[in-house]
N, C-alpha and C positions, 0 to 999 in steps of 0.2 A: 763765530765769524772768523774766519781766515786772518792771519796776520796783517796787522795796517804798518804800512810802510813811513815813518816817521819822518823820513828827510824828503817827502815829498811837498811840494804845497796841496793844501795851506795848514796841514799840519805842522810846517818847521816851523811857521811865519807863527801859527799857535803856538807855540812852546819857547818860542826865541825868549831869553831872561827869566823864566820861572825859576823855581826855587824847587820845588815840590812835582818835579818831573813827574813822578811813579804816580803819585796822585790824579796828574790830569790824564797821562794815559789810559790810568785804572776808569776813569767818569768817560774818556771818551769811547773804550770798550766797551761798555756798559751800553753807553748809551745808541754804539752799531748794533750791539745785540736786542736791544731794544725796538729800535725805529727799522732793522734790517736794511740799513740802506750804505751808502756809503758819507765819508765828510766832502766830498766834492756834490753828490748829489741832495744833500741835505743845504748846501749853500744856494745854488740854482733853486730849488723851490722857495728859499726866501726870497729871492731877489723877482722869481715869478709870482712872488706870494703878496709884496709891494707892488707889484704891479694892477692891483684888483683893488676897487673902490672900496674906502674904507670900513664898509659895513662887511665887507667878503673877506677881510686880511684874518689873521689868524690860524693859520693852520701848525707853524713852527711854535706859536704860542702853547698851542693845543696839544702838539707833542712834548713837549716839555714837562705841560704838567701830567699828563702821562705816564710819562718817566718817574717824576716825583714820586708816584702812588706806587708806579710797580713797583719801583725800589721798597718799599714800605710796605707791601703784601705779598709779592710774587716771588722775585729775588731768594735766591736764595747764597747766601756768602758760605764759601766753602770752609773758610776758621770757624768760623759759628753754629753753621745750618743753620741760621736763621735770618729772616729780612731785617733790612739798615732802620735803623730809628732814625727818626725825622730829622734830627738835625744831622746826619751824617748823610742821608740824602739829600736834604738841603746843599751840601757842601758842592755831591755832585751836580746837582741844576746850577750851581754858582760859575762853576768850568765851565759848564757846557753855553750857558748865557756868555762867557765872555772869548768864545770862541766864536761866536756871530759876533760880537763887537768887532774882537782886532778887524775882521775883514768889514768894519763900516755898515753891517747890519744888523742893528738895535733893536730888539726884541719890545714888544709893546706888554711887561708884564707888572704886576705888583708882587711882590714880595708876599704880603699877607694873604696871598690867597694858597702860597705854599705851606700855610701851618694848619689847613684846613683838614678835615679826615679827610681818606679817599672813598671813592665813589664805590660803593658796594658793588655797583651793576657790572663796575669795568675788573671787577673779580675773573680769573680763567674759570670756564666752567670742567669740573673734574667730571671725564665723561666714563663709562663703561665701555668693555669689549663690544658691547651690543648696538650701544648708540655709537662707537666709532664705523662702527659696521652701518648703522643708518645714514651717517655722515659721509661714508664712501659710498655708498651708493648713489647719490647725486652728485659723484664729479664725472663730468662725459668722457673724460680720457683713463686708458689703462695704467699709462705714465703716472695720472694724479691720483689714483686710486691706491699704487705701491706705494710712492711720497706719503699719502696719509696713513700707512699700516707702519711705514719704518718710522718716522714719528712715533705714531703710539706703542709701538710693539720694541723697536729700538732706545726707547728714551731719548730721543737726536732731537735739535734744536732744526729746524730748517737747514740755516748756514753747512751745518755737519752734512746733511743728507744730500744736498747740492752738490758738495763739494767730491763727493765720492766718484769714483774711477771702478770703470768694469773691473781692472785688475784685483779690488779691494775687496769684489767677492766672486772671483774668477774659480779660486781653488776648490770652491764649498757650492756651489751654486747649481750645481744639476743633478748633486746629491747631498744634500747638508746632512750629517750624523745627526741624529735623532731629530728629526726635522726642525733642527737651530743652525741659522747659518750665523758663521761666525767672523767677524770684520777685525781683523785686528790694528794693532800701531793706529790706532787713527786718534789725531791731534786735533785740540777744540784749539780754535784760534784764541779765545777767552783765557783758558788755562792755560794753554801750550806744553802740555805735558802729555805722553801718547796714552793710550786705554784701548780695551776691547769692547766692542759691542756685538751685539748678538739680534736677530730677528728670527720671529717664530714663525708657523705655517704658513699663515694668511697673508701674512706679508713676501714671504719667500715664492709664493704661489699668484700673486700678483705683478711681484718681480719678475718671474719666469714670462708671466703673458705679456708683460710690456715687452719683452727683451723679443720674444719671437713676433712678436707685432713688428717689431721694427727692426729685427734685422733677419728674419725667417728659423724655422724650426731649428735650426742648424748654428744658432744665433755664435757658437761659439769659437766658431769658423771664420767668420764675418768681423765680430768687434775684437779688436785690440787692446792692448794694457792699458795706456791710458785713454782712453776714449770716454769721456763724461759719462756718468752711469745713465742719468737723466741729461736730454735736449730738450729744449725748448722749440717751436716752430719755425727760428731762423737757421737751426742746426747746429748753434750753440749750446753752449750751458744752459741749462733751464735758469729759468729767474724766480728769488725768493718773492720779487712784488707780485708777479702772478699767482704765486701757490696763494700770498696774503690776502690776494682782492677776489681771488677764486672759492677761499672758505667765508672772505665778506659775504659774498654772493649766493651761496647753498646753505650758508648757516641758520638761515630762517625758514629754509624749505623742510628741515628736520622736524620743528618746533619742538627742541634742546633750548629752555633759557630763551624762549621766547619772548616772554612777558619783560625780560633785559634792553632787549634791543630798542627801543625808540627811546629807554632814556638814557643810555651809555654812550660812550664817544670812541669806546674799543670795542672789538669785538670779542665776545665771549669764549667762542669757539676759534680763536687765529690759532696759526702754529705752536704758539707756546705750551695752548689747551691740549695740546694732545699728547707733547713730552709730560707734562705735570700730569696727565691723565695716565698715563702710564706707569710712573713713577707712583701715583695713588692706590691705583690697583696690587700693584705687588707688593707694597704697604698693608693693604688688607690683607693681601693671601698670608701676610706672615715674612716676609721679606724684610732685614736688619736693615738699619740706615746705611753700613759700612757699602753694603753690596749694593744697594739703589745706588749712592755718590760714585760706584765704580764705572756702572752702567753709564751716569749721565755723564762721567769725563770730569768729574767733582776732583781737586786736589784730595789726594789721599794719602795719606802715608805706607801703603803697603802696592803689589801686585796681585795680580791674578795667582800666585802662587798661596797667595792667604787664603783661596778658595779651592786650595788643593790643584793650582796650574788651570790647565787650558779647558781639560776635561770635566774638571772640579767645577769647572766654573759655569760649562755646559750645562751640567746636569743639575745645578743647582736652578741655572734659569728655568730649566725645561720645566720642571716639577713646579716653579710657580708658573711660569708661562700658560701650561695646559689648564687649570682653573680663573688665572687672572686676567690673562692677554688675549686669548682667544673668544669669539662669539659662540655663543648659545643661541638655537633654532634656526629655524630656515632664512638666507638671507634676502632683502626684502627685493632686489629683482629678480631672484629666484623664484617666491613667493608669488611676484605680482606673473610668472611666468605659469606657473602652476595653474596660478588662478585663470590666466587664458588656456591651456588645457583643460580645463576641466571645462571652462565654456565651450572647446572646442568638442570634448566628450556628448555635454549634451546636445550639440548638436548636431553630432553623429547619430545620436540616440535617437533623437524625432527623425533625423531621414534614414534612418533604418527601419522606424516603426512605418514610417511614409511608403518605403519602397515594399515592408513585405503586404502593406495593405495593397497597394497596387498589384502585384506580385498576386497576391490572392484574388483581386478581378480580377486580373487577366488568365488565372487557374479559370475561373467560372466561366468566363469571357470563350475560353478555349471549347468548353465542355459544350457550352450552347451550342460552338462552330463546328465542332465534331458532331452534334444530334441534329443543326441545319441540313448540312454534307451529306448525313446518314439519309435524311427525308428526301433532299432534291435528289440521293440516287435511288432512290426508292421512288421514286414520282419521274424519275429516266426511267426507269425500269419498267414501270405501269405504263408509260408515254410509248416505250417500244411494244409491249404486249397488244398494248391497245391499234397500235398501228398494222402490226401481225391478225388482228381480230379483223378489222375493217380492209387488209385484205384478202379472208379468205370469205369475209362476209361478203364481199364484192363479187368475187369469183360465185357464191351460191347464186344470190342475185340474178347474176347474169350468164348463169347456168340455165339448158332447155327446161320445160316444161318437166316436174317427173326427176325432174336432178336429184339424187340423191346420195352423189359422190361416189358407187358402189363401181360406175360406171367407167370411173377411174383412177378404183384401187383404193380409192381415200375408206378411212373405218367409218362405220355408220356413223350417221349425225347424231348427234345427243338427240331425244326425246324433246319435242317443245316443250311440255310442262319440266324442262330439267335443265335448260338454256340457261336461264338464268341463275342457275345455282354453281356450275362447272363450265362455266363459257372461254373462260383461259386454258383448261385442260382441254378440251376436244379442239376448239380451235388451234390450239400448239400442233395436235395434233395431225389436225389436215394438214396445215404447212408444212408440217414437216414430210408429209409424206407426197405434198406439192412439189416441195423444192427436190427432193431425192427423184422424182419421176422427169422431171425437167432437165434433171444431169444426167439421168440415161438419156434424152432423147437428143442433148447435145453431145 
């Protein structure tokens, strides 16, 4: 969370006469990083919270206790490395209750229900490179899809990742050395002390598509220093409660820690699940605590120079990055993409088989209309002959008594008994030697 501004209201109006200043600050930083919200809009939902019949009030209650539990499982305090025991999170729900008081809004809680365990269910679910990869895949925007890789692949709290400016990976960003892009100076509002962070492929490569999504191939041209890395739809800054009510929303579509959901009152998989899931990962790969606390912006008492400088510190993440941070197999709308090509394949396949069966009647189809073609001019052919016979069979006919063709010029007639064996050869015959007598006498 960015810096809260202490002399505004109604934070002054909270700390007017304390004693233990450092204290209520330390519970009320806590408790923005917690709730992501701010102290002014954390007042307006109680006072719209009082406004809802008393069976519906409860919601500032509900955070609260929350709070309690994360402190006590989640939290991680950077003198320790480890979560607040119970009574020292108690202390902070004690601040944080009487910061709704001074401004006249009373919290409806008991006390004895802070000494209770915490709710298992509202544990963060510690997810892999694979299931972050499931979980991005059902967010519908490019923008929400980078937000959830720098989370898990950066170790960044939301607030961190919000808070970013084109400028913060302007230097690194159209070619990161060993494909780690590297953020530097960047201050967690919580610690206020600067660190570098780093993001690996998958995240770098969804960065890249958000950025020409929205400001074209050339994106580098277009956005400026500071210009928010993420906008939201009013063309502001993106907002943390969307990204939060946005993994509400798809969390259950993964079914990650499904069987959580109907009796937990957080959500498994919110923003925090995916910094601590990252910071899990590279814990298995082998990755020292020193170097994880550097990452997340953890108070430390050394630099980047303990990891051999800038480069040192590169190629330290890469080397876990490449087995921890990154997914294994094909990704699942890739997959679900595949798998319509391949429906699209078979059904290439059957209208291929379709066309060349057709394709082959209509080969046969052909051959019949070539051997019709053949016979109706073969049956022209016989149709002319026959017409050639009947007229020079006309012409005998009605030839004198005694005709026997010799009379003019025509070759003897075939023999009766022989008529009918050569009747197209002799009568070709006469005509022909009909129509040549005819052209002499014209």
């Amino acid at each position: 969370m960015s810096g809260l501004d202490w002399n505004r209201e109604p934070l002054k109006r909270w700390l007017l006469g304390r004693k233990s200043v450092a204290a209520y600050r330390s519970a009320m930083q806590k408790f923005i990083e917690f709730t992501e919200s701010t102290p002014e809009r954390l007042l307006i939902e109680k006072e719209e919270d009082l406004k809802l019949p008393p069976r519906k009030q409860g919601k500032s209650e509900a955070r609260l206790k929350g709070f309690f539990n994360w402190l006590k499982t989640e939290y991680v305090s950077p003198k320790t490395g480890k979560s607040l025991a119970p009574k020292a999170a108690l202390t902070y729900v004690g601040a944080i209750a009487g910061f709704y008081s001074v401004h006249n809004l009373k919290l409806n809680i008991r006390w004895t229900d802070f000494k209770a365990s915490p709710l298992t269910v509202n544990a963060t679910e510690k997810m892999t490179a694979t299931q972050v990869q499931k979980l991005a895949s059902f967010a519908p925007e490019l923008r929400d899809k980078a937000i959830i890789w720098c989370m898990f692949q950066g170790l960044m709290d939301i607030s961190t990742v919000l808070s970013l400016n084109y400028g913060d990976i302007e230097k690194e960003i159209r070619n990161p050395p060993m494909n780690a892009l590297m953020i530097r100076d960047i201050v967690r509002g919580k610690e206020e002390v600067p660190h570098h962070m780093l993001i690996y492929e998958t995240a770098v490569k969804y960065v890249k598509f958000y950025l020409e999504e929205r400001a074209g191939k050339q994106y580098w041209k277009v956005l400026k220093y500071n210009d928010p890395l993420f906008l939201g739809r009013s063309g502001a800054r993106h907002s943390s409660r969307y990204v939060q009510d946005l993994l509400r929303e798809i969390a259950p579509l993964t079914f990650i820690a499904n069987s959580r959901f109907e009796h937990a009152d957080m959500n498994p998989l919110r923003p925090h699940s995916l910094r601590a899931s990252g910071s899990d990962q590279l814990a298995k790969a082998g990755a020292v605590k020193e170097f994880r606390d550097f990452l997340m912006g953890h108070k430390v008492d050394f630099d980047c120079a303990y990891f051999g400088g800038e480069e040192g510190l590169r190629k330290t993440y890469v080397n876990y990055a490449k087995q921890a941070l990154e997914p294994t197999g094909v990704p699942p709308e890739i997959e679900e993409k595949l798998q319509d090509v391949e429906s699209l394949k078979r059904m290439f396949t059957e209208e291929r088989k379709h066309r060349e069966e057709l394709e082959e009647r209509l080969e046969k189809a052909n051959e019949k209309r070539v051997k019709i073609e053949r016979q109706i001019e073969r049956l022209r052919r016989e149709d002319a002959d026959i017409d050639k016979i009947i007229e020079v069979l006309s012409m005998l006919v009605n030839a004198p008594m005694g005709y026997s063709g010799k009379q003019e010029g025509f070759p003897e007639l075939i023999p009766e008994e022989e008529w009918f064996d050569k009747p197209m050869e002799r009568a070709e015959k006469i005509l022909a030697e009909l129509k040549k007598r005819r052209a002499d006498e014209s």
